[in-house]
Residue frames relative to the residue before (quaternion, step in Angstrom):
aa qw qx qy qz dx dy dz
X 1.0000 0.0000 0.0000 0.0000 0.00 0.00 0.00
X 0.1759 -0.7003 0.6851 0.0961 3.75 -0.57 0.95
X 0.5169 -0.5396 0.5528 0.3689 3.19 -1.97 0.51
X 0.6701 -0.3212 0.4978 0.4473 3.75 -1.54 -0.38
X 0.4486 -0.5319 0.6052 0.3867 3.45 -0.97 0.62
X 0.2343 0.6613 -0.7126 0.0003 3.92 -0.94 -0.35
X 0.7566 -0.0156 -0.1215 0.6423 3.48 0.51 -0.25
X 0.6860 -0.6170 0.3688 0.1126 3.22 -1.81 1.25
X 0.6841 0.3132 -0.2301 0.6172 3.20 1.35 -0.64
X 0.7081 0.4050 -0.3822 0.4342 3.78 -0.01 -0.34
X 0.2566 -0.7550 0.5629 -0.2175 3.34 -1.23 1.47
X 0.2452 0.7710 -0.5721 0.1345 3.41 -0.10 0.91
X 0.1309 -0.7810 0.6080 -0.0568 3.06 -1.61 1.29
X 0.2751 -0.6680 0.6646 0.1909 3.91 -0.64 1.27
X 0.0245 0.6993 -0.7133 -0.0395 2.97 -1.54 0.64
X 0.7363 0.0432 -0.1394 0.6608 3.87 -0.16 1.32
X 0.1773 0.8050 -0.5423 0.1629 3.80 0.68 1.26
X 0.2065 -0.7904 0.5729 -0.0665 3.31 -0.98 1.82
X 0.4814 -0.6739 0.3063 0.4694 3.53 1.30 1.32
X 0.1686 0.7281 -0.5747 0.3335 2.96 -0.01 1.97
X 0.0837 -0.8442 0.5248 0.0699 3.14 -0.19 0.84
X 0.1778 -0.7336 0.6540 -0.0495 3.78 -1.35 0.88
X 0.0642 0.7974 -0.5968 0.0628 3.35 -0.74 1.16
X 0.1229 0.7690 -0.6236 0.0686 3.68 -0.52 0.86
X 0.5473 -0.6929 0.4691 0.0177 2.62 -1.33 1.57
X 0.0362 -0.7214 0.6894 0.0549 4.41 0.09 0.16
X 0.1538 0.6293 -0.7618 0.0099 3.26 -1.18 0.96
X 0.4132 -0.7564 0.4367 0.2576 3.12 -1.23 1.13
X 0.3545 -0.7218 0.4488 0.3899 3.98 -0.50 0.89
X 0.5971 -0.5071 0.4685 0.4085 3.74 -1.33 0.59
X 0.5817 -0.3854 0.5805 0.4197 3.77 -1.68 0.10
X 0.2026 -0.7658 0.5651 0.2307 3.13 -1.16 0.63
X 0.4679 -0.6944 0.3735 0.3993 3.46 -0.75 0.99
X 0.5573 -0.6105 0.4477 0.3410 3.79 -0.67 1.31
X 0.1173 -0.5041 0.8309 0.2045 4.11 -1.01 0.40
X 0.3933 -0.7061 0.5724 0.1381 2.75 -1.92 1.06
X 0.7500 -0.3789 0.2829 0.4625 3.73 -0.86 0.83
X 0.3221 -0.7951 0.4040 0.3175 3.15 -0.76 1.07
X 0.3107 -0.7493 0.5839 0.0343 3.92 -0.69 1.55
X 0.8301 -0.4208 0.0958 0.3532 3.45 0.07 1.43
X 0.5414 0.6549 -0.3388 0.4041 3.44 1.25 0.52
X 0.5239 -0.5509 0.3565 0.5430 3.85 -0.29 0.42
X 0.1539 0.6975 -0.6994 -0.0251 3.70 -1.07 0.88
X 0.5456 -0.5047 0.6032 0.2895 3.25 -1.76 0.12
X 0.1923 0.6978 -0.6860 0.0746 3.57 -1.37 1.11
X 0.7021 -0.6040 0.3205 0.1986 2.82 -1.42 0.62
X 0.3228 0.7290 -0.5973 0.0874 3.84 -1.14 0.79
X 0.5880 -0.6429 0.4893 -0.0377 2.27 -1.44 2.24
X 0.2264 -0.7862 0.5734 0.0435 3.44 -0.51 1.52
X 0.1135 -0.6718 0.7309 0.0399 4.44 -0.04 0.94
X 0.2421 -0.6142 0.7497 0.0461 3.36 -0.81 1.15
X 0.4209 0.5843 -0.5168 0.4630 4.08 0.29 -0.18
X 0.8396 0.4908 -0.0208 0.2321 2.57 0.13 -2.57
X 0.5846 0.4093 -0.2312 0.6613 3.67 1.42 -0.35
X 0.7436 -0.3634 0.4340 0.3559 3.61 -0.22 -0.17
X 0.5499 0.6302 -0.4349 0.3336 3.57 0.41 -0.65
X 0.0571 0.8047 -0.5904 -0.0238 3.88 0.21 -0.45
X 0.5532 0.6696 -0.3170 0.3809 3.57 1.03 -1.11
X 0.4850 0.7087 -0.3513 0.3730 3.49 1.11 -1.53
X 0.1184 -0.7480 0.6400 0.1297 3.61 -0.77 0.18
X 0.7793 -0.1415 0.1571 0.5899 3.07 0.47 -1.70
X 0.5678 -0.0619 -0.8203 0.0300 2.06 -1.99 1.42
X 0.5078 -0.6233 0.4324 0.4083 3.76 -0.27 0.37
X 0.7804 -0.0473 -0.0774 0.6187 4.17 1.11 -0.23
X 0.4091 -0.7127 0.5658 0.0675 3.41 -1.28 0.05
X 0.1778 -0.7250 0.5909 0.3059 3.85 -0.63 0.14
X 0.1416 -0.8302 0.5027 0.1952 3.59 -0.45 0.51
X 0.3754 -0.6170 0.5377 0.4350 3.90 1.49 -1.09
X 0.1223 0.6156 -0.7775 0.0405 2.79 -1.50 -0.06
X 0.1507 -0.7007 0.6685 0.1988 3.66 -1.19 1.08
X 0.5277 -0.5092 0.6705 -0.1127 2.89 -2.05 1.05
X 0.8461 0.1071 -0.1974 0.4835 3.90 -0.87 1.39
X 0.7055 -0.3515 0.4864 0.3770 3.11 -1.26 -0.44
X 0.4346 -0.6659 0.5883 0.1469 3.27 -1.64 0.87
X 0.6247 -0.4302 0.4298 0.4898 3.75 -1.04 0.19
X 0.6673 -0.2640 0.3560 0.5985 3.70 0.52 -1.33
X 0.6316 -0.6366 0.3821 0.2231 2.92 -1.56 0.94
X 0.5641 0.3607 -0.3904 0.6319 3.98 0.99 0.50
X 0.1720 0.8484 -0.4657 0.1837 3.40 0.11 0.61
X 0.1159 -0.6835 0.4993 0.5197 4.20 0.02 -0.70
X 0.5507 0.5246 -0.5605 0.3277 3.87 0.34 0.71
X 0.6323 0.6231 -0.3417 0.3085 3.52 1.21 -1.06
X 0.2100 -0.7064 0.6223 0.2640 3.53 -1.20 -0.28
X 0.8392 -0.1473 0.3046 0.4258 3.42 -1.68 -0.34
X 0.9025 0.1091 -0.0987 0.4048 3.13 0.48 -1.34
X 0.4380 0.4517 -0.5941 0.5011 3.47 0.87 1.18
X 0.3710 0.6140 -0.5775 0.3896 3.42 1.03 -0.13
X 0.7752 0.5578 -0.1443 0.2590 3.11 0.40 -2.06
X 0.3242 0.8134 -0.2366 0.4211 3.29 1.55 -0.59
X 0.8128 0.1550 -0.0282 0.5608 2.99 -0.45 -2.03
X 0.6736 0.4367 -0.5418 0.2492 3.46 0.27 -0.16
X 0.5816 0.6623 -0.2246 0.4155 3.66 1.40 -0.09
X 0.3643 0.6654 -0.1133 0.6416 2.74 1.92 -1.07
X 0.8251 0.2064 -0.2280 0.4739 3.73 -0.41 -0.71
X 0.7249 0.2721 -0.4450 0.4499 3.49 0.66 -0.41
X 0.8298 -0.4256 0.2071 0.2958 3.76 0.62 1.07
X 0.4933 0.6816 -0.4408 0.3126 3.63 1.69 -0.18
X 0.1987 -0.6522 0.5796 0.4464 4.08 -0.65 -0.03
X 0.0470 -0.6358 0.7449 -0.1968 3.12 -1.27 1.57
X 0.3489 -0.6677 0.5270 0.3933 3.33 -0.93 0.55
X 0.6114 -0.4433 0.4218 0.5017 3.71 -1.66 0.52
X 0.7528 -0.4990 0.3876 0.1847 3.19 -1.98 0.52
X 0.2069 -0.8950 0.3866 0.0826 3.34 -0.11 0.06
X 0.5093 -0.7139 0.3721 0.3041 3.75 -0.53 0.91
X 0.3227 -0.6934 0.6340 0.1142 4.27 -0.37 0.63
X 0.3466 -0.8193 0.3028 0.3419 3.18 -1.44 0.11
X 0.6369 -0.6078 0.2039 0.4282 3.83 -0.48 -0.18
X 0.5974 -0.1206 0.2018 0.7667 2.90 2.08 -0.80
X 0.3194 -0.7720 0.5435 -0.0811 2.77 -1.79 1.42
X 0.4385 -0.5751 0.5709 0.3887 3.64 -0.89 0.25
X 0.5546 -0.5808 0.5265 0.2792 3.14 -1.86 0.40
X 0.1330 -0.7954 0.5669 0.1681 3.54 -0.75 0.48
X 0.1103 -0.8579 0.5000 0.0424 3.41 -0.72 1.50
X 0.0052 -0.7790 0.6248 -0.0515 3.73 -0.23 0.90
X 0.4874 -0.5741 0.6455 0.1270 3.21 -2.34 0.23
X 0.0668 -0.7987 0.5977 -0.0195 3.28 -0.94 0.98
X 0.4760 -0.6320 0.5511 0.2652 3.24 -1.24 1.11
X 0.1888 0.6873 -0.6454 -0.2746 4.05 -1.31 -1.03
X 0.5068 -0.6355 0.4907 0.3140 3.58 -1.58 -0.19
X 0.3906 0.5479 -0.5663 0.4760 3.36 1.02 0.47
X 0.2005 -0.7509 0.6288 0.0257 2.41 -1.97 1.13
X 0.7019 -0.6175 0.3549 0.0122 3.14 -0.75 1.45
X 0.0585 0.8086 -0.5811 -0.0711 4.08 0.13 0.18
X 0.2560 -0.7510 0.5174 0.3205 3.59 -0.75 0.46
């Protein structure tokens, strides 16, 4: 017994069918409108945290992490993305130090839940 064709790529096939019935739904997702490269403004980019790769070993699980990192220039240095120390920045900045521009922080974060190993040992 095959499903209806409704979508062109998805295929389904019962093998031993005990009037069971399966309905999936395929909506197609919209184009996403393209953000253009980020051209010297504060953007979000990706960095991959290897807990291995730093020292952590303990880490079990997840084996890496995406932490961000923003990229360009902030609007200004009182912003509600900035912090203390993009404050600190531009104020260095203006009196002529080479600091990189300030950068945007976040507002809030996800929890990050992970597994850890130890060498204690346990008696029951």
């Amino acid at each position: 017994m095959e499903a209806k064709q409704k979508h062109p790529n998805l295929k389904l096939t019962c093998i031993d069918c005990c009037n069971t019935q399966l309905e999936i739904m395929v909506k197609e997702s919209p184009a996403r409108s393209g953000r253009p490269p980020c051209s010297g403004h504060c953007c979000k980019r990706h960095l991959k945290i290897n807990f291995k790769e730093i020292g952590w070993d303990w880490v079990v699980e997840p084996k890496e992490f995406d932490a961000f990192i923003c990229k360009g220039k902030c609007k200004k240095a009182d912003d509600d993305f900035s912090s203390t120390h993009a404050l600190m920045q531009s104020l260095l900045r203006l009196q002529g130090n080479k600091v990189p521009y300030p950068c945007c922080v976040p507002g809030n974060s996800d929890d990050l839940i992970y597994c850890t190993t130890t060498t204690k040992h346990h008696p029951n």
